[in-house]
TILO-545644 format. One line per field, with one value per residue (C-alpha): residue number from 1; residue in one letter; x, y, z. Coordinates in Angstrom, 3 decimals. Layout:
N
num: c(NUM/...)
residu: c(A/...)
x: c(X/...)
y: c(Y/...)
z: c(Z/...)
END
This chain:
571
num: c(1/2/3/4/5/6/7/8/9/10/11/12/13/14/15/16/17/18/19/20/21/22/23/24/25/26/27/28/29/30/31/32/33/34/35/36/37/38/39/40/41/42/43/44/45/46/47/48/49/50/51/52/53/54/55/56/57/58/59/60/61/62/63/64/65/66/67/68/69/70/71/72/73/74/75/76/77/78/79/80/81/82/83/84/85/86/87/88/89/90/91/92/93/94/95/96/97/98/99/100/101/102/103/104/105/106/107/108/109/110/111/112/113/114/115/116/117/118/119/120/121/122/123/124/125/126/127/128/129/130/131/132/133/134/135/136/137/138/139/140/141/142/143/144/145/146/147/148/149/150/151/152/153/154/155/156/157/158/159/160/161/162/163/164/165/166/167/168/169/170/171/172/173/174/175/176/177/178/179/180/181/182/183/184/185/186/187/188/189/190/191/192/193/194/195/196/197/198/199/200/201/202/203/204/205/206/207/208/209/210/211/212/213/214/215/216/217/218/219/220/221/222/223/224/225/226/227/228/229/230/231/232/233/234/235/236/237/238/239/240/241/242/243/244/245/246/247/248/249/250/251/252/253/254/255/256/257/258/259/260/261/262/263/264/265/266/267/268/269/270/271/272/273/274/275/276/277/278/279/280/281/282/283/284/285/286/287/288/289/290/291/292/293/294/295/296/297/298/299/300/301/302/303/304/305/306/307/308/309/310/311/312/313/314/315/316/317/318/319/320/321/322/323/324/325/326/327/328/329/330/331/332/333/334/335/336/337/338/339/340/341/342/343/344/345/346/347/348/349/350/351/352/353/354/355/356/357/358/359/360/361/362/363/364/365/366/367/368/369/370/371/372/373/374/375/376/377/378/379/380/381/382/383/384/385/386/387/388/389/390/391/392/393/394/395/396/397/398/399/400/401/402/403/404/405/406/407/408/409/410/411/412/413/414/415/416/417/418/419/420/421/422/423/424/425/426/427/428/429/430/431/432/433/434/435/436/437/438/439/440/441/442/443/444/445/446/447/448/449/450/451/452/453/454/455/456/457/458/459/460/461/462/463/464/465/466/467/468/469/470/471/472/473/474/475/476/477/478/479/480/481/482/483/484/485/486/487/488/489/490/491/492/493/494/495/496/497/498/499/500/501/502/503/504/505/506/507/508/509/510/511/512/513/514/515/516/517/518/519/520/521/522/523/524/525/526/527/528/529/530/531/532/533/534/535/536/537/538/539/540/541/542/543/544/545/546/547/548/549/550/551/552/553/554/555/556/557/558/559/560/561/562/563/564/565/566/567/568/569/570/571)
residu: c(X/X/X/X/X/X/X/X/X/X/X/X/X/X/X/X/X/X/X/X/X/X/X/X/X/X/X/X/X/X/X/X/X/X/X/X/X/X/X/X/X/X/X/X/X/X/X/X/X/X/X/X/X/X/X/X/X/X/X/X/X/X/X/X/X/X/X/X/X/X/X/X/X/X/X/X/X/X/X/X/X/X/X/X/X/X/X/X/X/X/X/X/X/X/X/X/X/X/X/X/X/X/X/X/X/X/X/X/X/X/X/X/X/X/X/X/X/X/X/X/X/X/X/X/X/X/X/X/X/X/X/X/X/X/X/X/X/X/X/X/X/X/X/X/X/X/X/X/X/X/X/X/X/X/X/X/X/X/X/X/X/X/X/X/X/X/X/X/X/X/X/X/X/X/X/X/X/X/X/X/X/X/X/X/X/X/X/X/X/X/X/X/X/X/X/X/X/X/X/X/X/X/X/X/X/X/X/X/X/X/X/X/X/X/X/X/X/X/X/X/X/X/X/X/X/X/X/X/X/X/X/X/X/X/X/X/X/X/X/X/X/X/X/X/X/X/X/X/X/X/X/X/X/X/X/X/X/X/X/X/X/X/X/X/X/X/X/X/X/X/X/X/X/X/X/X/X/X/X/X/X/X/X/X/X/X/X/X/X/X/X/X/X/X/X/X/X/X/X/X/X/X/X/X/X/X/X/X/X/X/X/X/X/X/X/X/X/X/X/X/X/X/X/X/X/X/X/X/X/X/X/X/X/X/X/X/X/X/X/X/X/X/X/X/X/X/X/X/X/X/X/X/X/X/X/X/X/X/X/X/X/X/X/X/X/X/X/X/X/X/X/X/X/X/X/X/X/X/X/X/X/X/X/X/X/X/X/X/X/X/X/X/X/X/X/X/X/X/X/X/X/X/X/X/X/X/X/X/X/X/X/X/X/X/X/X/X/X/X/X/X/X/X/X/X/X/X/X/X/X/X/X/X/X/X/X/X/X/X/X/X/X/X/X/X/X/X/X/X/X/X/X/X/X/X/X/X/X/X/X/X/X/X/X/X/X/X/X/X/X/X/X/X/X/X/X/X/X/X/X/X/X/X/X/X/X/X/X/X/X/X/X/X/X/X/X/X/X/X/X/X/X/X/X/X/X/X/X/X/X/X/X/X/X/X/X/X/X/X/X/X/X/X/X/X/X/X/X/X/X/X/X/X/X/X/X/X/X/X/X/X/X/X/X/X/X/X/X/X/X/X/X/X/X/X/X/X/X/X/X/X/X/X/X/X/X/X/X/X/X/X)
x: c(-41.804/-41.460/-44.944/-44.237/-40.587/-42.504/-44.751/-42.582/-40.343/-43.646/-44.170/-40.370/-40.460/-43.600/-42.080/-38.765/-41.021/-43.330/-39.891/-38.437/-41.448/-41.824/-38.243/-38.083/-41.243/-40.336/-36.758/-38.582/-41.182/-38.222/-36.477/-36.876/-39.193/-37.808/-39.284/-39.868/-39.028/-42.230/-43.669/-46.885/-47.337/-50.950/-51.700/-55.291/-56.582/-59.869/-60.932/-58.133/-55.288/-52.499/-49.668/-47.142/-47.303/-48.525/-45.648/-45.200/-44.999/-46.249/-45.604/-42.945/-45.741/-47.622/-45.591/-45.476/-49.056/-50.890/-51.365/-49.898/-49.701/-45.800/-46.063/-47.992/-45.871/-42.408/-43.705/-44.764/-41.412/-39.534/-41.605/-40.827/-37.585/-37.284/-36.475/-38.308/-41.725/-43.279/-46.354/-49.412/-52.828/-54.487/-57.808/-59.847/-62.502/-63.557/-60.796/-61.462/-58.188/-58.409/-57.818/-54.329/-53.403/-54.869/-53.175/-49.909/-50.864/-52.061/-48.576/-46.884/-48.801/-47.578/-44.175/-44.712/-46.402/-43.827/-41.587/-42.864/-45.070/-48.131/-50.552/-54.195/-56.976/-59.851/-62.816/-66.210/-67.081/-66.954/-66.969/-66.188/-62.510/-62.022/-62.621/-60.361/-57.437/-58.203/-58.263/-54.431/-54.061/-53.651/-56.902/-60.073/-61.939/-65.032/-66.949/-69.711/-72.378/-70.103/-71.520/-71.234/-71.967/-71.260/-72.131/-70.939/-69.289/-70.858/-69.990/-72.207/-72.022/-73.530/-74.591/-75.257/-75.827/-79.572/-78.462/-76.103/-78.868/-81.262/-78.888/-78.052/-74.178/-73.620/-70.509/-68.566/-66.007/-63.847/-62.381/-60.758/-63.215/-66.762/-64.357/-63.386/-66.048/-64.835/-66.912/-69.706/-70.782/-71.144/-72.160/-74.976/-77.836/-76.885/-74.157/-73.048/-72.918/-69.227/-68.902/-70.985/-69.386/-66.025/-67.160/-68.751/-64.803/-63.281/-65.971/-66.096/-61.844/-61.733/-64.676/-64.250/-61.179/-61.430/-64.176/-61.826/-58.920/-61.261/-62.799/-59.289/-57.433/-60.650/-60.965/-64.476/-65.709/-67.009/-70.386/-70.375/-68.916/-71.275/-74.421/-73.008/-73.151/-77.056/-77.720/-75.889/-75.910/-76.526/-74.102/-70.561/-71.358/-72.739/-69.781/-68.805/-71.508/-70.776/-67.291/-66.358/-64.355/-62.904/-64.378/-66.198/-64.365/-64.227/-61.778/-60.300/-60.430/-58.709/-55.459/-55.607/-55.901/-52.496/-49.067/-47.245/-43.640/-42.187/-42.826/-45.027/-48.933/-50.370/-49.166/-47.151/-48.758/-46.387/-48.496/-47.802/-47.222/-45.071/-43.055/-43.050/-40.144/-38.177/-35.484/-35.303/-31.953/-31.995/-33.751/-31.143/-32.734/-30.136/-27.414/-24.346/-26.324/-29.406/-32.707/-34.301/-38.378/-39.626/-43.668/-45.820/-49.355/-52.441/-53.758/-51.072/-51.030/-48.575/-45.048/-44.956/-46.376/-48.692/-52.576/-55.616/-58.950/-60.778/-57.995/-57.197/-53.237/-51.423/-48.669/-46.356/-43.842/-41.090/-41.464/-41.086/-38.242/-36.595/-36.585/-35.617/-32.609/-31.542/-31.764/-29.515/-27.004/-26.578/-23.722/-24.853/-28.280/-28.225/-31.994/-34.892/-38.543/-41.506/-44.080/-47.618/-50.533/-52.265/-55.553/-53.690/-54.710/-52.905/-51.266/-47.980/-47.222/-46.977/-45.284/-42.745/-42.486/-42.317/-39.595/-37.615/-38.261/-36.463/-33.571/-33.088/-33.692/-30.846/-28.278/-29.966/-32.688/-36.323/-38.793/-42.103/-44.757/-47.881/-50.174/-54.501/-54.370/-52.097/-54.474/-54.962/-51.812/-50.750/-50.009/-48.383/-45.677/-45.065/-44.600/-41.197/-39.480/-37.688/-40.233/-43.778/-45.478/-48.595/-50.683/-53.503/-56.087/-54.366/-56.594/-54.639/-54.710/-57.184/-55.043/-57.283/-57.795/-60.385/-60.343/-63.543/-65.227/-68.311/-70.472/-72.182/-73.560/-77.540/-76.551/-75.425/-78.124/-80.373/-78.278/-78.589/-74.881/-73.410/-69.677/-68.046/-65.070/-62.280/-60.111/-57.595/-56.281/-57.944/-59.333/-58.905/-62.244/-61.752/-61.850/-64.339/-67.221/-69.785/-70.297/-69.991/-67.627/-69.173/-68.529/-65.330/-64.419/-65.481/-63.746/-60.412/-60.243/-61.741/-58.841/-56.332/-57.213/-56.750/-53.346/-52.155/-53.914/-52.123/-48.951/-48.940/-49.859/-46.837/-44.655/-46.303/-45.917/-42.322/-41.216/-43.172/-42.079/-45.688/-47.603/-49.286/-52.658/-52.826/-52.130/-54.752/-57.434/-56.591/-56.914/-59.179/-59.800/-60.268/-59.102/-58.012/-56.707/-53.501/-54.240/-56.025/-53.460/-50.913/-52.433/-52.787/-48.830/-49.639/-47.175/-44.359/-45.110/-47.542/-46.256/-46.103/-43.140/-41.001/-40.987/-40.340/-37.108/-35.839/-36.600/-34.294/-31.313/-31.598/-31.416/-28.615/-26.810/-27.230/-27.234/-30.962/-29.664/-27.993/-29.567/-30.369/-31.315/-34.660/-34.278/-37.521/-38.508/-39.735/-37.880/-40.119/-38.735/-39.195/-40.720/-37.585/-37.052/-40.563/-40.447/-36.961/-37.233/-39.753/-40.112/-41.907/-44.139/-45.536/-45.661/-49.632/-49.485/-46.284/-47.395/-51.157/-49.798/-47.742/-50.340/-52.595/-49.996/-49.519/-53.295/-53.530/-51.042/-52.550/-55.936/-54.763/-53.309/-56.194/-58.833/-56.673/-54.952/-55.745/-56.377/-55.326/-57.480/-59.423/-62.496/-63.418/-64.530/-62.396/-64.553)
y: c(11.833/15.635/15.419/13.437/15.519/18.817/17.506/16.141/19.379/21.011/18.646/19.187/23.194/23.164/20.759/22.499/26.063/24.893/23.676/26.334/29.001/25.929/26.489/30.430/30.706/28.225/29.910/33.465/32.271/30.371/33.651/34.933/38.240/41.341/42.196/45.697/47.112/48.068/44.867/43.609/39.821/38.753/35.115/33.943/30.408/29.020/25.491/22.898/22.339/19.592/19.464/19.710/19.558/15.677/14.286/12.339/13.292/16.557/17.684/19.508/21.685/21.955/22.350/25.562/26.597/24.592/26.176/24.204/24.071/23.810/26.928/28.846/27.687/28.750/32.002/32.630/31.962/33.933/36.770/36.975/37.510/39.050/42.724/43.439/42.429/44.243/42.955/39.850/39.713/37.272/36.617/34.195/32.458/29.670/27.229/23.992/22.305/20.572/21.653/20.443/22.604/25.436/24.900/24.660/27.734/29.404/29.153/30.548/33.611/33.729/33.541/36.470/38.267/37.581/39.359/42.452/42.261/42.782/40.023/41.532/39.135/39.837/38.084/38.412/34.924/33.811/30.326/28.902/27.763/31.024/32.915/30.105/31.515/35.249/35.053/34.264/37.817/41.348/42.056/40.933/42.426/41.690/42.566/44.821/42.918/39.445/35.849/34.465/31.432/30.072/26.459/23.655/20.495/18.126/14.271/13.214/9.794/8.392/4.627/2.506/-0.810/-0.002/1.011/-2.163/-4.190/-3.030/-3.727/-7.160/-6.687/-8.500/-7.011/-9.914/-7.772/-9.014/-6.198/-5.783/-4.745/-2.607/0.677/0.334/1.774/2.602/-0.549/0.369/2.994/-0.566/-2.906/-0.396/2.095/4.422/4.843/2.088/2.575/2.471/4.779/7.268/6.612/7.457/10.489/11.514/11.468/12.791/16.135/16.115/16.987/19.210/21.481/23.174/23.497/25.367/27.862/28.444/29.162/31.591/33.070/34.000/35.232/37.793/38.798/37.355/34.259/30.930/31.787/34.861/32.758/30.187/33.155/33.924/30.383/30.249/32.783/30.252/32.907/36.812/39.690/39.558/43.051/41.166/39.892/43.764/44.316/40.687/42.182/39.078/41.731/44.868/46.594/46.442/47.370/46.980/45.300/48.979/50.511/47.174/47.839/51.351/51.063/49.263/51.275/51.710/53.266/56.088/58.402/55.829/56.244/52.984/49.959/47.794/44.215/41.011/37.779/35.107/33.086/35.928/34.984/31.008/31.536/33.286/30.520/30.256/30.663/33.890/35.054/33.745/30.390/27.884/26.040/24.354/21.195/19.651/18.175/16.059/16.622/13.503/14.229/11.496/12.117/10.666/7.334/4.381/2.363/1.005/1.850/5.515/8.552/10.639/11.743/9.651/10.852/8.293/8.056/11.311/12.233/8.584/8.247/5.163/3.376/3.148/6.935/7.769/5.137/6.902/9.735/8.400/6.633/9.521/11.259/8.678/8.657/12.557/13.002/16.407/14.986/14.791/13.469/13.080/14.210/11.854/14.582/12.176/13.182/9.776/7.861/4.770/2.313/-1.015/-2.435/-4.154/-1.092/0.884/-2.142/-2.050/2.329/1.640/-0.879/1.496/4.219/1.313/0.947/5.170/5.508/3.026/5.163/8.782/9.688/9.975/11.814/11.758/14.752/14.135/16.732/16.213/12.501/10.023/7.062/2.853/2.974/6.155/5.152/2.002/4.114/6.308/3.978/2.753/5.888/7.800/9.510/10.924/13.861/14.928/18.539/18.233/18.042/15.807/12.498/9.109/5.722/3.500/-0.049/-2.438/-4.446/-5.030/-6.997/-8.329/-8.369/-7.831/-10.716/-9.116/-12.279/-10.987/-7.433/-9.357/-11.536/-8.518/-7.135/-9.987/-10.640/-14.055/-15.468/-19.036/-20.403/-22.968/-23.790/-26.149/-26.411/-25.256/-21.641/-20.563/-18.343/-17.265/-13.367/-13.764/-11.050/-14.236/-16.120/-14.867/-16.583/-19.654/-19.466/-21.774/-19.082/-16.518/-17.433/-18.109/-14.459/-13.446/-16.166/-14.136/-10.442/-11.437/-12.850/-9.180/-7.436/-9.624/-9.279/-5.120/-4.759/-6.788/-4.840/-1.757/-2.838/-3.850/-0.796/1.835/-0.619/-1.278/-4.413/-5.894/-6.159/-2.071/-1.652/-4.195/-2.060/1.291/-0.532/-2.509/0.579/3.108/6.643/9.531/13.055/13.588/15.126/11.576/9.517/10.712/9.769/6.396/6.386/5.809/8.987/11.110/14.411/17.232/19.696/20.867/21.060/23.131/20.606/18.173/20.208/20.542/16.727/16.022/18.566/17.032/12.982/14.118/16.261/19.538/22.564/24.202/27.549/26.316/27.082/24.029/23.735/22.084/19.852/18.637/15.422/14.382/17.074/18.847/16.893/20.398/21.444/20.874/17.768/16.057/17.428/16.776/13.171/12.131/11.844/15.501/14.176/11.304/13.206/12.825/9.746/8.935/10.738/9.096/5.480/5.709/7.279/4.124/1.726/3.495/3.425/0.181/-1.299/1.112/-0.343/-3.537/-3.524/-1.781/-4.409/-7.519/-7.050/-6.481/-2.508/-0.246/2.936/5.232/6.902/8.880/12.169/15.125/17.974)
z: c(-47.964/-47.798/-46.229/-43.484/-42.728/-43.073/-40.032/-38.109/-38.211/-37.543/-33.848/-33.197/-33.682/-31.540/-28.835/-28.506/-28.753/-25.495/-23.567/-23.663/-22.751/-20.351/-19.001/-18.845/-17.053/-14.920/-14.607/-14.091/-11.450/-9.554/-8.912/-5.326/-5.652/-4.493/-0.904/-0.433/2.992/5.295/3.891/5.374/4.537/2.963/3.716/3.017/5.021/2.994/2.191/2.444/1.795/2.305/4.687/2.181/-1.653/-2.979/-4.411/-7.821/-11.248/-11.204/-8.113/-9.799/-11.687/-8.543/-5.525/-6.312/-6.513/-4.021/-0.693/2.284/6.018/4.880/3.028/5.801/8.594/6.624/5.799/9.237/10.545/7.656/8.372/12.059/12.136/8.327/8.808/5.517/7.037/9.266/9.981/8.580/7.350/7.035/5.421/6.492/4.381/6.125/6.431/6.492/7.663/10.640/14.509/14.627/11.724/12.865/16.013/14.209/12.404/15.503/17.254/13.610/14.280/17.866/16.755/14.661/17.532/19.801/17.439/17.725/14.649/14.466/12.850/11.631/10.633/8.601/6.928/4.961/5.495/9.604/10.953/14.521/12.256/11.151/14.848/15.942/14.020/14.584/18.130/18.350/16.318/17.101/15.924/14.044/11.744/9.628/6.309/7.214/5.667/5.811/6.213/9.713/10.841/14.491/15.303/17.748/16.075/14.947/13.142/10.431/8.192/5.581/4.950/2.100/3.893/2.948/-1.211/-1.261/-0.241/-2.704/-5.301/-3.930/-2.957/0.454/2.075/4.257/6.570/9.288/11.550/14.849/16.653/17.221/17.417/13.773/12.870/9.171/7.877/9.081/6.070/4.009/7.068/9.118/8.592/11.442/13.941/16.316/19.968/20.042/17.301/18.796/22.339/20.606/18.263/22.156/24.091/20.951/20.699/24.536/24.589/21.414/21.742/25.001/24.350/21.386/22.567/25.633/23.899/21.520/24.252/26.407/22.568/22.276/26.176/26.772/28.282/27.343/27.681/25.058/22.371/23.186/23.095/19.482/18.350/19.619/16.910/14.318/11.716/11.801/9.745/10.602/11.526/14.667/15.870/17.086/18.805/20.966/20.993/19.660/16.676/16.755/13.723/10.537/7.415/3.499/1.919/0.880/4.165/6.342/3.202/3.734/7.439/7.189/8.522/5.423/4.545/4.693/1.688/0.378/-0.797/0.191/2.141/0.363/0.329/-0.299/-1.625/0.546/-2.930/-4.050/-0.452/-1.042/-2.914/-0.605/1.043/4.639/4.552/2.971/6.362/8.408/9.483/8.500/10.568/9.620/10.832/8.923/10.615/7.712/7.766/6.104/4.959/4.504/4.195/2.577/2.197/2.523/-0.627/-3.647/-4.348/-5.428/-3.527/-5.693/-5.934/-6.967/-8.200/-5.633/-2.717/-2.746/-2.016/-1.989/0.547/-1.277/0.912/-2.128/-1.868/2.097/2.307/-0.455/1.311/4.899/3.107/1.235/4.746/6.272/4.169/4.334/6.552/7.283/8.518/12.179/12.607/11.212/11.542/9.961/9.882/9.259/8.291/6.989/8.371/7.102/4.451/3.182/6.272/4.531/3.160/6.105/7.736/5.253/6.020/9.957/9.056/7.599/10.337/12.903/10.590/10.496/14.351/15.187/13.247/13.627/15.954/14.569/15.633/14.722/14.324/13.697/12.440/11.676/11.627/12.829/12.738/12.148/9.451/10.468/13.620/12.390/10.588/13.793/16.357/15.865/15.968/18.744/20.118/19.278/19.084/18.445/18.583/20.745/18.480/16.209/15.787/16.698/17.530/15.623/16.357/14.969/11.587/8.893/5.485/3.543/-0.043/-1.700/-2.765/-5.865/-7.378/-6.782/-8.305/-11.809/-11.648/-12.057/-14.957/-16.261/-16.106/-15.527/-14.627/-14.845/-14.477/-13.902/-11.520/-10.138/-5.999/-3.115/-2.431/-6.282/-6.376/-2.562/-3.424/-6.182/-5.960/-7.539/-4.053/-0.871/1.849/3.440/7.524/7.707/4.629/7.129/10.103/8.448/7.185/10.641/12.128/9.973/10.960/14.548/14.167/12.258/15.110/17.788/16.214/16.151/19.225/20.813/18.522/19.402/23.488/22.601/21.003/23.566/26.420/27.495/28.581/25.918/27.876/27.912/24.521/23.803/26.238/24.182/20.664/18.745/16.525/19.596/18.338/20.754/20.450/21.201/24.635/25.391/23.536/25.806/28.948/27.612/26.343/22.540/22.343/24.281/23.809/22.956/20.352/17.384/14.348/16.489/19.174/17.381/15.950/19.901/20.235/17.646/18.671/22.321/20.950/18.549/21.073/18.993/22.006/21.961/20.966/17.531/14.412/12.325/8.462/7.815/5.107/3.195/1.485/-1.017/-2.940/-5.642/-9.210/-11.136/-14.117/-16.958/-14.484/-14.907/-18.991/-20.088/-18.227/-20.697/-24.324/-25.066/-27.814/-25.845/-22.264/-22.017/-22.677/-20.536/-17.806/-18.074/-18.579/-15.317/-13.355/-13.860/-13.298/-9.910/-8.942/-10.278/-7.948/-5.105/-5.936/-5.771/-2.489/-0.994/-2.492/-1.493/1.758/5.278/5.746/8.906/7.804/9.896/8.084/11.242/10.653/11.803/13.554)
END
């Protein structure tokens, strides 16, 4: 007996012991940092990173550490008008966010320019993303013997219609119509004329763009940046020469090279995760009024928002309604922003999210923002709301339908793996993977997707007060920038966050001038939040079990019900 009550004093001790390290660290890396003045801010852009921290059960002991476009955009605006700062860097490694975000993040360095700060870029590793960003700066400078590498955009996909077949899985898939192309990885062997039509309009708006807007930031023409991308790669160094940078320079020299204080020895450098914690108010950018910004990004599936191994960051309807409730019921909430980021997924689950945007809009204006993709069940959550807006690279549209299953009855034939069964009424085995649909089987699901698509788009034609006949001719899984979305009225407006702020102010009759407090959702739970809501000694466990419930259900949804999702390729 003393045994047992010596270890489990032992698993207490150690419990209460990791809580409260837990706790003080948490306490200690929650306190705002002290910003020196002089301060030049160091944000670094590489790989990707989400729009705002995935919610769910540990977003509380990771909102904090992942980058976001969020993060980026808020310190970009904190900085501009904080007289602490006086001046970014930003290192650039070959971001691979998409153009929308780095259009968003293009006009937060233009804010701080138009400040009177200066904004310095810098990089040893050069892409077409990362010259996309510097040329909104002051200046650009490279790694003297840096990787550079300057290409055009381009769409690739892969298909396993030819490794399915091979192992004897048949995939039976209704969609609405040859532009949802999504199937096609399991249905084709190479790219379908529509797809490639559509990848060909998409490129076609987005690319010249981009080199234009590279080529006026950096004082040159088209036709230089273009000359540097027919070298593909060659030493950062290079880019000088094409005066496509203004100078070569270690990592040492671009610090030193930075203005620093007065009486001090070196510049004094403020991590842009150092500066996370810094409250917006604390800057001055609060109001006594409150704009509620609503994320929801990821694929659309299940109850609860969170991240999946597979699916990637899981945008849960439970979740986002949560959060537009809470936002209508805040009395100091004058509107509401549903920033999306989502190629869609399960389609009654963003149903039941657009049915609660219509609910918020009739009491408080919502305005939607959409940011890299907006598309198939993306767009389904959007399209109720106020008014739209997208950047103009974001990626949109994609009305359309699809809903199958995979016949695998060949595959466990050659594992030698058999199934029976019994069954009583009609239709019993109609999603088993051991026959494949018959064609009356066939045509009722095909029947059924037809019906969904019919219905959405004479709720989308109601709601955006078109005919139902041009909706139709922009749909059937057609996908558009936002430039081309809004010449074909799937949206209101071009613009970014910000705009989407002054869209709100004018539906809720807020003057332009006023200062307004941008409240966020879903609200980070917290680290003693997410540990003291759980029993300590079981929190793997907890934490594990719930997580599989969740994809379960998410899995679920995905495998059994009709699917708006877009798996287009961003360039």
């Amino acid at each position: 007996m003393c045994f047992f009550r010596m270890v489990a004093a032992v698993v207490v001790g150690i419990t209460v012991f990791f809580l409260l390290a837990g706790g003080i660290a948490y306490v200690k890396w929650g306190e705002p940092p002290r910003v020196e003045k002089g301060s030049i801010l160091v944000v670094s852009l590489e790989g990707t990173f989400p729009e705002y921290p995935p919610g769910g059960y540990t977003s509380g002991l990771l909102a904090e550490s992942v980058p976001t476009l969020h993060g980026v955009l808020d310190d970009l605006a904190k900085a501009s008008v904080d007289d602490r700062v006086n001046g970014v860097l930003l290192i650039l490694d070959r971001p691979q966010a998409g153009y929308a975000t780095l259009e968003e993040i293009r006009a937060g360095i233009q804010k701080v320019r138009d400040a009177g700060k200066p904004v310095w870029s810098w990089s040893d590793n050069v892409d077409l993303k990362s010259l996309y960003v510097a040329s909104v700066c002051d200046s650009f400078f490279v790694h003297p013997t840096g990787y550079c590498f300057l290409g055009g955009m381009y769409v690739e996909r892969m298909y396993i219609a030819g490794t399915l077949e091979k192992l004897g899985i048949e995939p039976q898939i209704a969609r609405v119509e040859s532009y949802k192309s999504a199937v096609e990885m399991f249905t084709r062997k190479d790219m379908s004329p529509a797809d490639r039509e559509m990848e060909g309009w998409l490129l076609a708006d987005i690319y010249p763009r981009v080199v234009d807007e590279i080529a006026k930031g950096l004082g040159t023409d088209a036709v230089t940046v273009e000359s540097a991308m027919e070298r593909a790669v060659m030493p950062s160094s290079d880019l000088v020469t094409l005066r496509l940078a203004k100078g070569a320079r270690e990592w040492d020299e671009m610090k030193n090279a930075l203005p620093r204080s007065k009486g001090k020895d070196a510049p004094t450098l403020l991590a842009a995760s150092d500066y996370d914690r810094v409250p917006a108010d604390k800057v001055g950018l609060k109001g006594k009024k409150k704009i509620a910004v609503v994320h929801a990004q990821g694929t659309i599936a299940g109850d609860e928002s969170g991240s999946d191994p597979f699916l990637g960051t899981i945008m849960g309807y439970k979740t986002v309604n949560h959060d537009l409730q809470a936002a209508l019921d805040d009395d100091d909430v004058a509107g509401v922003i549903l920033r999306v980021d989502s190629r869609g997924g399960e389609s009654i689950t963003s149903d039941r999210i657009s049915r609660m945007v219509e609910v918020v809009d009739k009491k408080k204006p919502v305005v939607v923002s959409m940011v890299d993709v907006a598309a198939s069940g993306g767009y389904n959550v959007a399209y109720r709301a106020r008014k739209i807006l997208a950047d103009g690279h974001t990626i949109t549209g994609s009305i359309g339908e699809f809903t199958g299953k995979f016949s695998a009855h060949d595959f466990y034939n050659k594992l030698g793996i058999t199934k029976d069964g019994a069954g009583l009424g009609p239709n019993g085995d109609f999603y088993s993977d051991y026959r494949a649909w018959t064609a009356p089987e066939f045509q009722k699901v095909t029947t059924n997707n037809w019906i969904a698509y019919r219905t959405w788009i004479q709720n989308i034609a109601r709601f955006r007060k078109l005919d139902v006949a041009a909706v139709d001719s922009v749909a059937r899984g057609r996908v558009w920038t936002g430039r081309q979305a809004l010449d074909r009225k799937l949206i209101d407006g071009l613009g970014n966050l910000d705009s989407a702020v002054a869209a709100v102010k004018q539906a809720a009759g807020i003057d332009s001038t006023e200062k307004v407090t941008l409240d966020h959702y879903p609200k980070p739970e917290g680290f003693l939040a997410t540990l003291l809501g759980m029993n300590p000694a079981g929190l793997p466990g907890v934490l594990a079990q719930r997580w599989l419930e969740e994809r379960r259900k998410s899995w679920d949804d995905l495998n059994r019900g009709t699917l708006r999702i877009m798996d287009l390729p961003v360039p």
